[in-house]
C-alpha positions as CSV (number, residue, x, y, z in Angstrom):
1,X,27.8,34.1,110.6
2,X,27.6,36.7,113.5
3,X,29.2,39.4,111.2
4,X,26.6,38.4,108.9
5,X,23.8,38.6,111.2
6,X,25.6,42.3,112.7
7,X,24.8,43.6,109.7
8,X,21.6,42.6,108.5
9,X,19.8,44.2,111.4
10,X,21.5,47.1,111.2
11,X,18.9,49.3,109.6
12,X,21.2,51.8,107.4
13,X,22.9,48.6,105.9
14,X,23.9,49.4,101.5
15,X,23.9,46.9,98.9
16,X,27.7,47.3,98.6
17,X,28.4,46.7,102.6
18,X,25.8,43.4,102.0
19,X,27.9,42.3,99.0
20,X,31.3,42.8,100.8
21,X,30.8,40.9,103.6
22,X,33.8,37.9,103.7
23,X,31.0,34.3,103.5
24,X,32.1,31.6,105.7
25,X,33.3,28.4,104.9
26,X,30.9,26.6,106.4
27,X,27.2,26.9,108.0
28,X,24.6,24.9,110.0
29,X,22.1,23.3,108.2
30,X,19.3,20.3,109.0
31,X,20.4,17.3,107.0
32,X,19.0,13.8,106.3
33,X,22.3,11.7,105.8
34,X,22.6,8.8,103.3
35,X,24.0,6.6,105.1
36,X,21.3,6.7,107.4
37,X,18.2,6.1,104.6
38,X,17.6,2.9,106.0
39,X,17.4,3.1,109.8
40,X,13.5,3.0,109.7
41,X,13.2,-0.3,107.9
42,X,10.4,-2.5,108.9
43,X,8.5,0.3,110.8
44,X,5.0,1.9,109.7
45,X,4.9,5.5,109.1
46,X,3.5,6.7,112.3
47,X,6.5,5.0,114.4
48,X,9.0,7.0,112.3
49,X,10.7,9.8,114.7
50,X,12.1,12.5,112.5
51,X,13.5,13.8,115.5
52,X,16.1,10.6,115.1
53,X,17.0,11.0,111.7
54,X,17.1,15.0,111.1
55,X,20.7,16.1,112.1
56,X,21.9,19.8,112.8
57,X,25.5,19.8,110.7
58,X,28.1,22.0,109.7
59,X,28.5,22.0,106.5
60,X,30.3,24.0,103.5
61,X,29.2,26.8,101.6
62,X,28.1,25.7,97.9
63,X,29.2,27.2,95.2
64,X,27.5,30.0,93.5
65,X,26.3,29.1,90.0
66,X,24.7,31.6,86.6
67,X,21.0,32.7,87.6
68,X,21.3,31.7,91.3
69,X,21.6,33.4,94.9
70,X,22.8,32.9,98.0
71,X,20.3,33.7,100.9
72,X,21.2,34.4,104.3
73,X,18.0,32.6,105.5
74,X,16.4,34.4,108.8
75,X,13.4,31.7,109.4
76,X,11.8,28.8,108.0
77,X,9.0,26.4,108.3
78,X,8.2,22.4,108.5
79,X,6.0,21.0,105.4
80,X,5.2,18.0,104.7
81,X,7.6,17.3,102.6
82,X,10.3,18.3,104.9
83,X,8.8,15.2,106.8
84,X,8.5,12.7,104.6
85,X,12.4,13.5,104.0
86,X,12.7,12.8,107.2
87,X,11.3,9.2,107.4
88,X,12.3,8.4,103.7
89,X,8.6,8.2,102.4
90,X,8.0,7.0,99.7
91,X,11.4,6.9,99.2
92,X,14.5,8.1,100.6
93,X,15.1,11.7,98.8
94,X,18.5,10.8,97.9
95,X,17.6,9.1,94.5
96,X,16.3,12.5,93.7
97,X,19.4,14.3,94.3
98,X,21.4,11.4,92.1
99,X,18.8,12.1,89.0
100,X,19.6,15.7,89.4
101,X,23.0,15.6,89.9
102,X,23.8,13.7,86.6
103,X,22.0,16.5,84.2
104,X,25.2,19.0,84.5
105,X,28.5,19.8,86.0
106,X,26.6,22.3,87.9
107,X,23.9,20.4,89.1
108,X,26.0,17.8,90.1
109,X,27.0,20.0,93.3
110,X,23.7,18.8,94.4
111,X,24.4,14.9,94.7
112,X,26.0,14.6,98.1
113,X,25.9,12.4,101.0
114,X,23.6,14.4,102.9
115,X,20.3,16.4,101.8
116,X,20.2,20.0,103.5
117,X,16.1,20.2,103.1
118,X,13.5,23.0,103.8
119,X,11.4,24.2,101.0
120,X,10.4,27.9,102.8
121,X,12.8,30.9,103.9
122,X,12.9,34.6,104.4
123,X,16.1,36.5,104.7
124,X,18.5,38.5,102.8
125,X,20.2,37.9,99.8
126,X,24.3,37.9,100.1
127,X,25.5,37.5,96.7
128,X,24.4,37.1,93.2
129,X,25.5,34.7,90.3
130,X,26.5,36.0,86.6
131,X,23.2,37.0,84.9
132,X,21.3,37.9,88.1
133,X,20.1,41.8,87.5
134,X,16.7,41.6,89.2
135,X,18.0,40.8,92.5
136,X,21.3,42.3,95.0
137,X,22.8,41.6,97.9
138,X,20.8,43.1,100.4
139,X,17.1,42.7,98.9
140,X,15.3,40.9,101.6
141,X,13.1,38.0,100.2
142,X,10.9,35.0,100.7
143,X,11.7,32.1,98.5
144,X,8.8,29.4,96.3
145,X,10.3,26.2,96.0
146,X,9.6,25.5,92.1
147,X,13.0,24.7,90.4
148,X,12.7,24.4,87.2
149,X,15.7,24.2,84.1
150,X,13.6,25.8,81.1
151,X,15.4,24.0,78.4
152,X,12.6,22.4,77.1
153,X,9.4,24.0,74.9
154,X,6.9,21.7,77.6
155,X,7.6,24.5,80.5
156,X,7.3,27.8,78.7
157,X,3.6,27.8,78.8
158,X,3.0,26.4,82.7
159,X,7.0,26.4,84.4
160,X,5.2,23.3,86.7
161,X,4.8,21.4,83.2
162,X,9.1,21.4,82.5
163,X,9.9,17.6,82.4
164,X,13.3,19.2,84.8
165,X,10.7,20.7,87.6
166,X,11.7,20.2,91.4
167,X,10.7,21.2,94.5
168,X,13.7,22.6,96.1
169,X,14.9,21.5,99.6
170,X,13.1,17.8,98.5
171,X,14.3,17.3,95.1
172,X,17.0,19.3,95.3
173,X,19.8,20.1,98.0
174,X,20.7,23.4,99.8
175,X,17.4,23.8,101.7
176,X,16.2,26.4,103.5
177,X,16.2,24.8,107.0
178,X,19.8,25.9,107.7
179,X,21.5,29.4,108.2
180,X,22.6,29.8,104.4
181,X,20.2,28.4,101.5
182,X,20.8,27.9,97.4
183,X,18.3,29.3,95.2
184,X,17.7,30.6,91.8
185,X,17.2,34.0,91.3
186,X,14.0,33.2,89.7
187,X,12.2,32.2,93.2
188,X,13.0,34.8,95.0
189,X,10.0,37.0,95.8
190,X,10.0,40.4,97.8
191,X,9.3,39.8,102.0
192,X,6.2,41.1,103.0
193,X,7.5,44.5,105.1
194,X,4.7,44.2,108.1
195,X,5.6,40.8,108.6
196,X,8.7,39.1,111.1
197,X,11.1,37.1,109.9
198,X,9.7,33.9,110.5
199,X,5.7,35.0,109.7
200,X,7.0,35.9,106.4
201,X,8.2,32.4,105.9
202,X,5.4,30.3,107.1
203,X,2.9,30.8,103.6
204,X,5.7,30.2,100.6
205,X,5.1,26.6,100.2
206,X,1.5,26.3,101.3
207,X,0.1,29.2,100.1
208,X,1.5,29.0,96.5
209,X,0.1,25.8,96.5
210,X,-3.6,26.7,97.9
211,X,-3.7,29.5,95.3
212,X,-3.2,27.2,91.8
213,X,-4.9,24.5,93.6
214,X,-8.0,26.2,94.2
215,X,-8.3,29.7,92.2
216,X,-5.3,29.5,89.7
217,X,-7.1,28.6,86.0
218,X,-4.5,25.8,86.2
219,X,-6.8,24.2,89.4
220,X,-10.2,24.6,90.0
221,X,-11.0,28.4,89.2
222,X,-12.8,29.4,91.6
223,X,-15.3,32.1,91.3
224,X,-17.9,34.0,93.3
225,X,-20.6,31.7,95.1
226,X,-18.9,28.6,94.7
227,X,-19.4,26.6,97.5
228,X,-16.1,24.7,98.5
229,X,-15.3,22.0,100.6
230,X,-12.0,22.0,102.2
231,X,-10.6,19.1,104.1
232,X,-8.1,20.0,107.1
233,X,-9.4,23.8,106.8
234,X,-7.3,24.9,109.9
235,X,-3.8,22.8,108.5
236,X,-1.1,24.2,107.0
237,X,-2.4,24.1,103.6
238,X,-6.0,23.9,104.4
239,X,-6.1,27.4,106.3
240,X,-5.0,28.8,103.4
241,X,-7.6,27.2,101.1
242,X,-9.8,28.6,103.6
243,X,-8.6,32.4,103.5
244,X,-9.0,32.5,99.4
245,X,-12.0,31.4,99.2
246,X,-13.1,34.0,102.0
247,X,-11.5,36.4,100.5
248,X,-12.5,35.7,97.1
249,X,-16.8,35.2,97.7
250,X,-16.8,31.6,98.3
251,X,-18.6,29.9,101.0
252,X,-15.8,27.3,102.7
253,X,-17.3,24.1,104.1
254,X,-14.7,23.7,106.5
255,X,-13.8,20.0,107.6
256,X,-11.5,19.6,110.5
257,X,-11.3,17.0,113.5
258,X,-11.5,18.9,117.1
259,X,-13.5,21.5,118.4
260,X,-10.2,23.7,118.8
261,X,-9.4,23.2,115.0
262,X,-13.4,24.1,114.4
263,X,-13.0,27.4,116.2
264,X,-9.7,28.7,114.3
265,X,-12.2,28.1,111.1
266,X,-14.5,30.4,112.8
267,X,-12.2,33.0,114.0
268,X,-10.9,33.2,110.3
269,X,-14.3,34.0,109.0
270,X,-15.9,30.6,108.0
271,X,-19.6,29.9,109.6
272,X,-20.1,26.0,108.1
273,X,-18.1,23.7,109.9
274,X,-17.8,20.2,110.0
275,X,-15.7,18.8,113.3
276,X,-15.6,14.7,111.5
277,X,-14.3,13.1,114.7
278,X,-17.4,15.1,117.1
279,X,-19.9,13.5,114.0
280,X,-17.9,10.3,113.9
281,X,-17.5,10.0,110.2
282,X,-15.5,6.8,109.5
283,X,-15.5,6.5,105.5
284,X,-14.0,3.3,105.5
285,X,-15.8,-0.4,107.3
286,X,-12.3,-1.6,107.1
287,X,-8.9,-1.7,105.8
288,X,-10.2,-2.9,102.3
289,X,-13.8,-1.0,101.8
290,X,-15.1,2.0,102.2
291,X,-18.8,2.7,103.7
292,X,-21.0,4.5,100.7
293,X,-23.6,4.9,103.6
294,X,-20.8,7.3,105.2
295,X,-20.6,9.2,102.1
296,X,-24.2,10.1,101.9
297,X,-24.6,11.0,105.9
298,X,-21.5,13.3,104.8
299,X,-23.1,14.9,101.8
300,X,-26.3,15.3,103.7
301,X,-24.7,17.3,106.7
302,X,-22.8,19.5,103.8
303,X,-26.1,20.4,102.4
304,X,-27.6,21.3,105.6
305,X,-24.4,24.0,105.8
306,X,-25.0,25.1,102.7
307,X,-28.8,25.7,102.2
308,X,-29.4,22.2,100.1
309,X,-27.0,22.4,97.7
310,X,-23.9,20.2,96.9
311,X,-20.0,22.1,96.8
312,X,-18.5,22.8,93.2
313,X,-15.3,22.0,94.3
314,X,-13.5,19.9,96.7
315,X,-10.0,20.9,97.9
316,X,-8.4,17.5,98.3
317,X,-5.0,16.6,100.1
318,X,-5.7,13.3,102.7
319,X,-5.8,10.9,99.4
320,X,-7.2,7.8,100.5
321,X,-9.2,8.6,103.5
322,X,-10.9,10.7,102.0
323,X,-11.5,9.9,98.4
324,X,-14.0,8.0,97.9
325,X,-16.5,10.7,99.8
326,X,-14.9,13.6,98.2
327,X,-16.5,12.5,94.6
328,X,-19.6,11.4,95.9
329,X,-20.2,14.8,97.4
330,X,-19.1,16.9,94.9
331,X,-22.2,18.3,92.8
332,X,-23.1,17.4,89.0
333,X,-20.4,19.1,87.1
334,X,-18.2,19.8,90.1
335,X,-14.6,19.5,90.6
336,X,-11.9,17.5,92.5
337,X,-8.8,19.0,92.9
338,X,-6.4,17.0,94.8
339,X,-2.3,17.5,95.4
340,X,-0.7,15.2,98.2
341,X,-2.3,12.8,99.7
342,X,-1.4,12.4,103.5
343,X,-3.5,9.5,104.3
344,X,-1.9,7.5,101.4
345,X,-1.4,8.0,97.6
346,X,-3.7,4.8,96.4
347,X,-7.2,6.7,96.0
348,X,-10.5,4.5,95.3
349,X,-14.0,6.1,94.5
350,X,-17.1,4.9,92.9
351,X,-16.4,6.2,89.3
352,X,-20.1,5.7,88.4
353,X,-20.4,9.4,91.0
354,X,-17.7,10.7,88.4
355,X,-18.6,9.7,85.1
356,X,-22.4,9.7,85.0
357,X,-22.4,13.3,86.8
358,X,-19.6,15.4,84.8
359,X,-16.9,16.1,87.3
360,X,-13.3,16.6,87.0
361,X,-10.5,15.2,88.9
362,X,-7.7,18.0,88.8
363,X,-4.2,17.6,89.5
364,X,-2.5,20.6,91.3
365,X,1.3,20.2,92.1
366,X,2.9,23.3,93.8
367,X,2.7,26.7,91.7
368,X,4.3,28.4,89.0
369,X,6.6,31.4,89.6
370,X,3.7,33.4,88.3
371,X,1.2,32.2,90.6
372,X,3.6,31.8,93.5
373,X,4.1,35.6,92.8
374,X,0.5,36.4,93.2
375,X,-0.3,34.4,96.1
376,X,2.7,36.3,98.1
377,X,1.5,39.7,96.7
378,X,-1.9,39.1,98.7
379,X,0.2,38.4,101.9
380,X,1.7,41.4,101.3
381,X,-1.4,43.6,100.5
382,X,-2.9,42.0,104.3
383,X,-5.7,40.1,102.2
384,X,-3.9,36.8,103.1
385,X,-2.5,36.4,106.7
386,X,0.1,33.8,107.7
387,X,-1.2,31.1,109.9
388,X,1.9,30.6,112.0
389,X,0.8,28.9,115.2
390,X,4.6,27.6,117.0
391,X,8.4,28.6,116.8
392,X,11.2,26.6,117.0
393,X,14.8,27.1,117.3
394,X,17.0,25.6,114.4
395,X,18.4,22.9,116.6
396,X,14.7,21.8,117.4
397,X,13.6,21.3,113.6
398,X,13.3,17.5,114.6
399,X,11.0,18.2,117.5
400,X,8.9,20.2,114.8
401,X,8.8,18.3,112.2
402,X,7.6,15.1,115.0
403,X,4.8,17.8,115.8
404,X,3.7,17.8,112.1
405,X,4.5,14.2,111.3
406,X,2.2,13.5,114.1
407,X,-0.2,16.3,113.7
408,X,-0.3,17.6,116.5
409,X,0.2,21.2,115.2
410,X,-2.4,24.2,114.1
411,X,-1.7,26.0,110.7
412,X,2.0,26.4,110.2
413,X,5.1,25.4,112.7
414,X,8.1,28.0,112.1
415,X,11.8,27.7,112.3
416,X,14.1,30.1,113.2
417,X,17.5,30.1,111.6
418,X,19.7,33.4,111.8
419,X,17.0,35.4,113.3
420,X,18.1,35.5,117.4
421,X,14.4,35.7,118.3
422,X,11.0,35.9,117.4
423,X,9.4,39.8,116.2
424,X,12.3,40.7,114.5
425,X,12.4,41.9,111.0
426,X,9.0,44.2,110.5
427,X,9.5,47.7,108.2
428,X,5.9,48.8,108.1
429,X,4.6,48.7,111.7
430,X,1.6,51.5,110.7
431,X,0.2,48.0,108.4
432,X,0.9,45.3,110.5
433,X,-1.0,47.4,113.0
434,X,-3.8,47.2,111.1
435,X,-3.3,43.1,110.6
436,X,-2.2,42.2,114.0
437,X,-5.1,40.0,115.0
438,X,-5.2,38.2,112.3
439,X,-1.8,37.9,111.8
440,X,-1.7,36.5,115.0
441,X,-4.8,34.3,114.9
442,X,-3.0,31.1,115.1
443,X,-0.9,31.9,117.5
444,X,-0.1,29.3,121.0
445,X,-3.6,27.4,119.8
């Protein structure tokens, strides 16, 4: 891998030298194992230490199939996902990788007895399958997660609507928390070139998904003046949410829970601000009912924000915290778009709020390459900034995937793979000048 990492930072590096490199047999890689899916049993969520089960291997190099790459991978990041991998919530990924394995020869590379996850990467692509033209060794690239197949007629309107669509690095294998990542050639995107290596993989999975969620036709459309309520606005997926609808004439109603997560919603722009924990919403009396009461004290406060009126849209991701308020509040006609659900997936809300008012639950998974595409063209352009707040080394992925699981984090945490250090990696250093504040707004919060 050294000879690998020689030459890509060495700045007059050709396609041909890229493609000519000898590959190694084997690289390191952060792996759940199979045997281990069980070693959790019996504990709730929030005593499951993904620093126990996530594993720093050696492992081989897969083999390179038709319309894939192979990516050196420079940096990374934690999602969600890459947690609930770790504590086998909902379920151990490993039934995924069975399901997938048994739809082709080639697929079946992927059922093994350990899952190589990570769903984000930037680095440099080392060789190309048959059929690849778009993309050579060399290119340096981010990577969206959506895998899809494409045999069937259901994906060829919406690629997130093919009955064969995964998320890689969760439902399939070859991540992109390791040294050396599996892809097809149809996620790669181009690296953002006033961005380091691991900035430029912060946004992929998050900000992909912020964009269909919230202003893709396929979510909730948003347009100019909508107001928008956005829970966890300073969050990995959240901050995002919060930056388009900044950027696109919205007026985010940002909801976080500290005063320090409060500011960072300030600094990016936004003026209303909710801080629940300093206002002591608690939505729910008890385990098994939810406090309507709450709901209106909540969707009074928003219309003192937002000069009396109610939001058009909700950006929803907690689940079932958070439900039941998110429809009351919403106005007549509005919309509730909702992808994950953090807090648990059983949601419960008073359906006379939805029925007798008009508005629309939406459900947003991921993004299509399409809209993956246009999201990373806005990072690119420096209308969209990467909310990167903590690096860790490769060998510390446990630690930062604990910090998620336990959120204890601000925006994005990033991983470092190949890259040596942080900083490395920018090629236009006349725009990142231009961006560096906000680039670094996140930064040691």
């Amino acid at each position: 891998m050294k000879e690998i990492l020689d030459a890509i930072q060495t700045q007059d590096r050709t396609s041909a030298e890229i493609a000519h490199l000898p590959l190694p047999d084997s690289y390191r890689a952060v792996t759940v194992r199979k045997d281990e899916a069980e070693m959790f049993a019996g504990l709730a969520g929030h005593e499951k230490d993904p620093r126990k089960s996530l594993h720093l291997d050696e492992v081989p190099v897969p083999e390179l199939g038709p319309g894939e790459a192979l990516v050196a991978v420079m940096a990374s990041s934690v999602n969600y996902n890459s947690v609930w991998t770790s504590i086998f919530e909902p379920v151990a990924t490993f039934g995924f990788l069975e399901r997938y394995g048994r739809i082709s020869q080639l697929t079946k590379r992927h059922d093994l007895p350990y899952h190589i996850i990570g769903s984000d990467l930037s680095g440099v692509v080392l060789r190309t399958g048959p059929g690849v033209n778009a993309w050579h060794p060399g290119d340096e690239v981010v990577a969206h997660c959506l895998s899809v197949e494409l045999e069937s007629a259901d994906g060829h309107n919406d690629t997130m609507l093919d009955p064969e669509q995964r998320i890689w690095g969760f439902e399939t294998n070859f991540g992109g928390l390791a040294e050396m990542a599996l892809v097809k050639s149809n996620q790669l995107m181009p690296k953002p070139d006033h961005l380091t290596w691991e900035e430029s993989a912060a946004p992929g999975l998050v900000n992909s998904t912020a964009y269909r969620q919230l202003v893709s036709g396929n979510g909730a459309g948003m347009k100019q003046g909508d107001n928008v309520l956005i829970w966890g606005a300073s969050g990995g997926l959240g901050s995002y949410a919060t930056q388009f609808a900044l950027a696109g004439g919205a007026n985010p109603v940002c909801v976080v829970s500290s005063p320090e997560k409060a500011e960072l919603c300030r600094r990016m722009g936004a003026t209303a601000v909710i801080d629940r924990a300093e206002e002591g919403y608690s939505f729910w009396r008890d385990e098994h009912t939810q406090d309507p009461r709450e709901w209106k004290r909540f969707g009074k406060r928003i219309r003192e924000l937002t000069g009396g009126e109610d939001v058009d849209i909700v950006f929803e991701h907690p689940g079932r915290e958070t439900f039941g308020a998110s429809v009351y509040v919403a106005r007549k006609g509005g919309t509730i778009v909702t992808c994950a659900s953090t807090s648990g997936y059983t949601h419960e809300y008073d359906n006379r709020y939805l029925w007798m008012s008009l508005k629309r639950i939406v459900g947003s998974h991921f993004a299509n390459y399409r809209e993956a595409w246009e999201a990373n063209r806005l990072i690119a352009k420096g209308k969209i900034h990467p909310t990167l707040s903590k690096v860790y080394p490769l060998h510390e992925t446990g630690q930062a995937a604990h910090d998620v699981h336990r959120n204890r984090h601000q925006g994005k945490v990033g991983v470092l793979a190949l890259a040596p250090r942080e900083g490395l990696g920018v090629r236009d250093h006349e725009k990142r000048a231009t961006h560096v504040d906000a680039i670094n707004r996140f930064r040691n919060v």
